[in-house]
C-alpha positions in Angstrom: 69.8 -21.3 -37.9 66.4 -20.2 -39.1 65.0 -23.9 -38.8 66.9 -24.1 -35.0 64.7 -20.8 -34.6 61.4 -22.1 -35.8 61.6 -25.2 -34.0 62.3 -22.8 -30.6 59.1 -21.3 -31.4 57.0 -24.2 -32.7 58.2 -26.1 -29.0 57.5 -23.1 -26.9 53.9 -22.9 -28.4 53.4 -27.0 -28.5 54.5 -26.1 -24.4 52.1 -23.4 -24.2 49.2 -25.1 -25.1 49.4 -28.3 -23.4 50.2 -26.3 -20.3 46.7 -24.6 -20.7 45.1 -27.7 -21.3 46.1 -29.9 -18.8 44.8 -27.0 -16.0 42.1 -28.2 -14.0 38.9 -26.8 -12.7 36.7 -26.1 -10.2 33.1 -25.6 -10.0 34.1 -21.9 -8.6 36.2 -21.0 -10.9 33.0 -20.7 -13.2 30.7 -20.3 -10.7 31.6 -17.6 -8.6 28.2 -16.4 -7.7 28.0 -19.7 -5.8 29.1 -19.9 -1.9 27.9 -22.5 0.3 28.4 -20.9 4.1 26.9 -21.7 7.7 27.4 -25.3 8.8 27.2 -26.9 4.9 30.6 -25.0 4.3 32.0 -28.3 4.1 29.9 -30.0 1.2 31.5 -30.2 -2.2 29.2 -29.4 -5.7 29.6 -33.1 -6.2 27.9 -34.0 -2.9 24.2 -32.5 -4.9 25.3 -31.9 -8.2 27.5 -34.9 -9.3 29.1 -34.4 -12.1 33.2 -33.9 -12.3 35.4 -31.9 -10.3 38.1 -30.6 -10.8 37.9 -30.7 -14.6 39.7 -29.7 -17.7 36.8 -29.0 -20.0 32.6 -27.7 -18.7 31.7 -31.3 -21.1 33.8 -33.4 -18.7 32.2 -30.8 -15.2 29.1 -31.4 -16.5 28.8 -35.1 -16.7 26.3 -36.8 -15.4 25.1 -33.3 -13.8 22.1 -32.5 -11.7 20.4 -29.3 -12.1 17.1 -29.7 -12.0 16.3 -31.3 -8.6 12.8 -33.2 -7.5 11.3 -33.0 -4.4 11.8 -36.5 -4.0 15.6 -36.2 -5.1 16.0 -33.5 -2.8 14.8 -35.4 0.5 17.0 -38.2 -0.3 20.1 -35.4 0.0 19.0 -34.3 2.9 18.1 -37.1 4.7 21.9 -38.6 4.4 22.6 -35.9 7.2 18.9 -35.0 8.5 16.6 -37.9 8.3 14.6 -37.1 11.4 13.8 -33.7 9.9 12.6 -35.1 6.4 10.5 -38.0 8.1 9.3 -35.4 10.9 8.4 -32.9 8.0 6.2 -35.0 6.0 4.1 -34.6 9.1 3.4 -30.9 8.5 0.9 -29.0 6.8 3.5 -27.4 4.8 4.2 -30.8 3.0 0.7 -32.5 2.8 -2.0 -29.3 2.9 -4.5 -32.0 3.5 -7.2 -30.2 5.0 -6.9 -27.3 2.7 -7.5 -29.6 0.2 -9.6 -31.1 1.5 -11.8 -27.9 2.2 -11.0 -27.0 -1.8 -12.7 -30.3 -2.9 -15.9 -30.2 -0.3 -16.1 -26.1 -1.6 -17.2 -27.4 -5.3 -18.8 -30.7 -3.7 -16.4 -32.9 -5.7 -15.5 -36.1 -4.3 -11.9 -37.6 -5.2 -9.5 -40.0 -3.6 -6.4 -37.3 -2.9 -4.9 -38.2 0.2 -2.4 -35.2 0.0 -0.4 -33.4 -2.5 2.1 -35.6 -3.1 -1.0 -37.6 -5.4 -1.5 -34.8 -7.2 2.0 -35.0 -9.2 0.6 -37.7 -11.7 -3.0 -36.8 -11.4 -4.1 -36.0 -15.0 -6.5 -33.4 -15.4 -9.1 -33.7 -18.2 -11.6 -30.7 -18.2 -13.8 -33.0 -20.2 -15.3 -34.0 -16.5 -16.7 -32.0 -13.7 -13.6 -33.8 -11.6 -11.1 -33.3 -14.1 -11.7 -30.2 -15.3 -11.3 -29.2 -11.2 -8.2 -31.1 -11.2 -6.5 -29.1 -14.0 -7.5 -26.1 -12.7 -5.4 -26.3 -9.3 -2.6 -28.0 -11.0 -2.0 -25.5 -13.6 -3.5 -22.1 -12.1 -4.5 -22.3 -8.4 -2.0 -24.4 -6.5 1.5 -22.7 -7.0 2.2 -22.4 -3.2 3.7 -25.8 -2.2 6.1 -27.7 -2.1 6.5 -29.2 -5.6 6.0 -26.1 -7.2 9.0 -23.6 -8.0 6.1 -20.7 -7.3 5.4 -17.6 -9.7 8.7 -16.3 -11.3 8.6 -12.9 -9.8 11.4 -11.8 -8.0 10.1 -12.3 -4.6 7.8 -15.6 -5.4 10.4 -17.7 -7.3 12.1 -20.1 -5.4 12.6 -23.7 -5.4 11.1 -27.3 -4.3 11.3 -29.5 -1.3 13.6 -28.3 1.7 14.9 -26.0 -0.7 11.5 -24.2 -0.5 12.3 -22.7 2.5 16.4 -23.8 2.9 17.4 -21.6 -0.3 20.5 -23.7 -1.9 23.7 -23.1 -1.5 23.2 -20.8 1.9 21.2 -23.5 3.9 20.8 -20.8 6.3 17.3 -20.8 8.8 14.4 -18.9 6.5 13.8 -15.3 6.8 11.3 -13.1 6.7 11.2 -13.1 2.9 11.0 -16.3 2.3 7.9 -17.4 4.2 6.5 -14.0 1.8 7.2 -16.0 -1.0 3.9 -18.2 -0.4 2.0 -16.1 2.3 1.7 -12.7 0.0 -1.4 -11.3 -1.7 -4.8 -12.2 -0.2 -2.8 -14.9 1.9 -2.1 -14.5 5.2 0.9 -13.3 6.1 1.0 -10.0 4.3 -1.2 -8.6 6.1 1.4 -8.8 9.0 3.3 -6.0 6.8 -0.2 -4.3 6.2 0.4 -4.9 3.0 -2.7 -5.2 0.7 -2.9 -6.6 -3.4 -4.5 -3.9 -5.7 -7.0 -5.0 -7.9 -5.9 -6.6 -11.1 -7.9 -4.1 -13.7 -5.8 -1.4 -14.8 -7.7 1.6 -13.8 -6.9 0.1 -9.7 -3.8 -0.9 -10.1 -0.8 1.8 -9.3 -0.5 5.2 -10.8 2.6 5.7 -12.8 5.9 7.2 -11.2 8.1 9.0 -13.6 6.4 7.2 -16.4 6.0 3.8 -15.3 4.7 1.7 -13.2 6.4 0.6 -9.7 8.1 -2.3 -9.2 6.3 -5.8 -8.5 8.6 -8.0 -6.9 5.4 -10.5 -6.3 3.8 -9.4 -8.9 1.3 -7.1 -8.1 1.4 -3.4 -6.8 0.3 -3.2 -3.1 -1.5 -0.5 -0.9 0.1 0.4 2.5 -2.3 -0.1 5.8 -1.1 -0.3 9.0 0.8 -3.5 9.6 0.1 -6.0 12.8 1.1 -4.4 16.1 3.3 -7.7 16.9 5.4 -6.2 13.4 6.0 -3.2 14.9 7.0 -4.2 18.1 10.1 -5.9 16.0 8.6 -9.7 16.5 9.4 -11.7 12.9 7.6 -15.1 11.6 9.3 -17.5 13.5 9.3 -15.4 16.7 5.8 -17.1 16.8 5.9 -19.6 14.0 8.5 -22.5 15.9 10.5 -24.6 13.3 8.1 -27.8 15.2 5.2 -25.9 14.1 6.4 -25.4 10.2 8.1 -28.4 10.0 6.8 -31.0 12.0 3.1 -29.9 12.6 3.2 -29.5 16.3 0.9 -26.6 17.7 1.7 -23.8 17.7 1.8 -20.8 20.2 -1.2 -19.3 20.9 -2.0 -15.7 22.0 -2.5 -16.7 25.9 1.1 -18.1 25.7 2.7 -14.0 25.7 -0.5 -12.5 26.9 -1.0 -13.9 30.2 -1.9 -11.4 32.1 -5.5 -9.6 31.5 -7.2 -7.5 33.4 -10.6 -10.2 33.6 -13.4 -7.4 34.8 -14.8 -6.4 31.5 -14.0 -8.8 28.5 -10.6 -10.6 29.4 -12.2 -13.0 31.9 -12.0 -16.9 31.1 -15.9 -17.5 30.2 -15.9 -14.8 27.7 -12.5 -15.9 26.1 -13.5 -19.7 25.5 -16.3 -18.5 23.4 -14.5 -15.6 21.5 -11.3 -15.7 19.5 -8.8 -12.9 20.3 -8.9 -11.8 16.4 -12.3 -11.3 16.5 -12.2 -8.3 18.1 -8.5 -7.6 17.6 -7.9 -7.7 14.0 -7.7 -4.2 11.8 -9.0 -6.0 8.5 -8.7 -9.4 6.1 -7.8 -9.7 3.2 -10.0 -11.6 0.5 -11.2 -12.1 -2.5 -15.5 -12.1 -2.5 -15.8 -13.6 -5.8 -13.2 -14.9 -8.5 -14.1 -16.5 -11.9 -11.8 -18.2 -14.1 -12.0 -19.7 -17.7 -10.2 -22.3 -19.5 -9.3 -20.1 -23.0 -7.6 -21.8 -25.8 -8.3 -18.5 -28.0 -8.4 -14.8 -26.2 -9.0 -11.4 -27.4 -5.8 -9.6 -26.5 -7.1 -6.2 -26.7 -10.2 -6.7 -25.0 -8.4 -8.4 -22.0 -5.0 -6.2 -22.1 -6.6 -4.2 -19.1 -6.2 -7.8 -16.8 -2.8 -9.2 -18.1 -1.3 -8.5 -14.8 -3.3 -11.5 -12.5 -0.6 -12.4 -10.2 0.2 -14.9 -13.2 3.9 -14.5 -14.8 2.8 -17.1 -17.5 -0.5 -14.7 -18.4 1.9 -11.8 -18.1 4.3 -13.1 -20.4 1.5 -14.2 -22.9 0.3 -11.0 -23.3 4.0 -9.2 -23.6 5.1 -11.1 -26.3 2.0 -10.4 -28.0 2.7 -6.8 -27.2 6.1 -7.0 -29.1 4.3 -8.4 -32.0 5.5 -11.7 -31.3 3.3 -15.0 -32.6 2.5 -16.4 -28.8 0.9 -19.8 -28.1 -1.6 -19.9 -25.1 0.2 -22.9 -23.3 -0.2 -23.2 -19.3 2.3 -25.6 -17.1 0.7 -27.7 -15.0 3.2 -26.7 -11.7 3.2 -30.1 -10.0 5.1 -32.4 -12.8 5.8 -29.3 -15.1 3.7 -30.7 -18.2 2.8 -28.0 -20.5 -0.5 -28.1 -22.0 -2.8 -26.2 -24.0 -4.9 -23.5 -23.2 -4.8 -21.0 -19.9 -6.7 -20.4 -16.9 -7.5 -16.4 -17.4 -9.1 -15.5 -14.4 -11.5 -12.0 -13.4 -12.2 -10.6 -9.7 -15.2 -9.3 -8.3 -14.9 -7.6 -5.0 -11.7 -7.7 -3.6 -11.5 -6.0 -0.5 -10.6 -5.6 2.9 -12.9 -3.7 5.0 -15.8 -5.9 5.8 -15.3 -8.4 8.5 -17.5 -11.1 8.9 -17.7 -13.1 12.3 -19.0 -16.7 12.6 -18.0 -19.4 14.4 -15.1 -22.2 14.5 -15.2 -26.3 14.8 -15.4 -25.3 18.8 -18.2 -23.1 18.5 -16.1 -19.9 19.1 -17.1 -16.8 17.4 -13.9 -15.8 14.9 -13.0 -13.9 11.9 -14.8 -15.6 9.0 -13.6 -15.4 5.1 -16.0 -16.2 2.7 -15.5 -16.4 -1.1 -16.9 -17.7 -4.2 -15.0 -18.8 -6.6 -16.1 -20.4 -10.3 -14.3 -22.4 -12.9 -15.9 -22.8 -16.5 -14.6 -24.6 -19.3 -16.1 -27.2 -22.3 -19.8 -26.3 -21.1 -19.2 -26.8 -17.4 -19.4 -24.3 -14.4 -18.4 -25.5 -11.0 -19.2 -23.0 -8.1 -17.1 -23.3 -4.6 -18.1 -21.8 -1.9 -15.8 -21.5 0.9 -16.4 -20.3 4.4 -13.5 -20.5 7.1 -12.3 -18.9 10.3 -9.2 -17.2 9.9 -6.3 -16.3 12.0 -5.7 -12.9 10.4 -2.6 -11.1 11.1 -3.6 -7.7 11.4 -3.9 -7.2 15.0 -3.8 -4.0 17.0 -5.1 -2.4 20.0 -9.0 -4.0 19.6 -12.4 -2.7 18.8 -14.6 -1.8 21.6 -17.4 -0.8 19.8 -17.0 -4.3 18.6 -16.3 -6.2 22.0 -19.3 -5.1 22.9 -21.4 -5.9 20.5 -20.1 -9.7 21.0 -20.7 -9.4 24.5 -24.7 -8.9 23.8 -25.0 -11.3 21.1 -23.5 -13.9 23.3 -25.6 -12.6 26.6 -28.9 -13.4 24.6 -27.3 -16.6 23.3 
């Protein structure tokens, strides 16, 4: 009887347990945080991620997996259902930034064969040369707003390569507001449209504390409140103005006369005065900019000498200097952001006049008077000092009502022109 009884029990528990291992699973039923919706409802995790599913163990799921996507990778996934959109978007600005780069190299008078970004993946930089040591310096400090990089890792400037930069995975939704603030933040344009403006870095001009502590940074710096752009608070958003064929393909884009058509033409608003004078240059409430920044390659630092700058808008400086805090051994290691390469040293960086009050006017490639940002900006390392000077016509985002005072001044410097 008592053997009859044991064998009961020992089959019951043998049924048990192959009954829980023979259950299959889904990517879900781990991942729950993880919805596809809109018009993608219909893609499986296998369609991006390979790997197995369903599945009775995460070893067998996670064959073969892909979690780490390149931008390259990425396009050909796409381009199965959108290959108009991936070949039309390599046409943009927003993929190749080649005459921003092209302004970067002709600011420090450097001369290198960089088409686009895309040849700056496998670029090596070696700050042993003027060239190099320019190279590294935008690879591993200055270039994190692009396409191949995943961006800062702050809360609001994390995100991830390729289509995914602006498509976040999984929703595959149209971008909002927020994301396009993941790149345009800071001195860039774009918050200035929020009339947001970036403290200074130095701890005696950054935030005071509130109970205790300072505020949050979602991009990682605090930020002073001016009056955002008048087109803001009239309820119009980024791509009210910003088409997806401007973003994405690198069509024009709208212009200020395509809304504002009629002006009243007898003082200012008449067509001889507006085809010499941009609309921002007498429109715009400030810029935003940096005068003068100056950054050093370090491979040693004095932490408490520079604790007052740890906070530069750079999570890996930030994080170098709170483990150092905790008493933690750190190592001052930088990742270049276009193949992820970590190398030594960092790029510690110091500002000199950032501010948003003065606005300068010059003139554009047509010879009409604009909104002109000019900044300096030096890199030293290994007994070299390469200056850039940069000066360009903006299309600042902080319009309101105009400045007569202003108009008028225009209209006598161009009467005696």
């Amino acid at each position: 009887m008592l053997f009859l009884i044991t064998l009961v029990i020992v089959l019951f528990l043998s049924g048990c347990k192959v009954s829980i291992m023979s259950k299959s699973y889904r990517c879900v039923d781990c991942h729950k945080e993880v919805s596809i919706v809109s018009k993608h409802e219909d893609l499986s995790c296998r369609d991006c991620h390979l790997g197995v599913e369903p599945a009775k163990t995460k070893k067998e799921a996670h064959t073969n997996l892909f979690k780490e996507f390149t931008v390259e990778k990425i396009e050909s996934l796409c381009q199965r259902c959108h290959s108009q959109e991936v070949k039309l978007y390599k046409e943009s600005s927003h993929y190749h930034y080649k005459r921003e780069l092209q302004s970067i190299l002709r600011g420090f008078n450097i001369k290198l064969k960089i088409h686009d970004f895309s040849d700056l993946v496998n670029l090596k930089g070696d700050p042993s040369t003027r060239e190099g040591l320019l190279l590294d310096f935008l690879k591993r400090r200055c270039l994190t707003c692009h396409i191949w990089s995943k961006g800062e890792n702050y809360a609001q400037t994390s995100r991830e390569r390729g289509c995914f930069s602006c498509h976040k995975p999984h929703s595959l939704t149209k971008p909002k507001e927020e994301t396009c603030l993941s790149c345009h933040y800071s001195t860039r344009i774009g918050w200035d449209y929020y009339g947001l403006f970036p403290h200074n870095w130095a701890l005696d001009y950054r935030s005071p504390f509130i109970e205790g502590d300072f505020p949050a940074r979602p991009f990682g710096i605090e930020a002073y409140n001016l009056t955002p752009d008048i087109h803001k608070m009239k309820g119009l958003t980024c791509l009210n103005c910003h088409s997806k064929e401007e973003v994405m393909y690198g069509k024009k884009g709208k212009t200020c006369y395509d809304c504002h058509k009629k002006m009243n033409p007898l003082l200012f608003h008449n067509p001889l005065v507006m085809k010499k004078i941009r609309c921002e240059a007498c429109h715009s409430n400030y810029l935003l900019q940096d005068r003068l920044k100056i950054c050093s390659l370090e491979s040693s630092i004095d932490f408490e000498e520079k604790i007052n700058l740890m906070i530069q808008e750079s999570r890996e400086i930030e994080d170098i200097f709170t483990e150092y805090l905790k008493g933690n051994k750190v190592q001052l290691n930088m990742t270049d952001k276009f193949n992820g390469e970590v190398k030594e040293g960092i790029w510690f960086c110091t500002l000199s006049d950032r501010q948003f009050t003065q606005i300068t006017l010059g003139r554009d490639e047509k010879g009409r008077i604009c909104v002109l940002r000019e900044e300096t900006l030096i890199i030293k390392a290994n007994n070299y000092e390469l200056r850039g000077a940069f000066r360009q016509c903006k299309t600042v985002h902080s319009i309101g009502r105009g400045d007569l005072f202003r108009a008028f001044k225009l209209i006598n410097d161009l009467n005696q022109r």
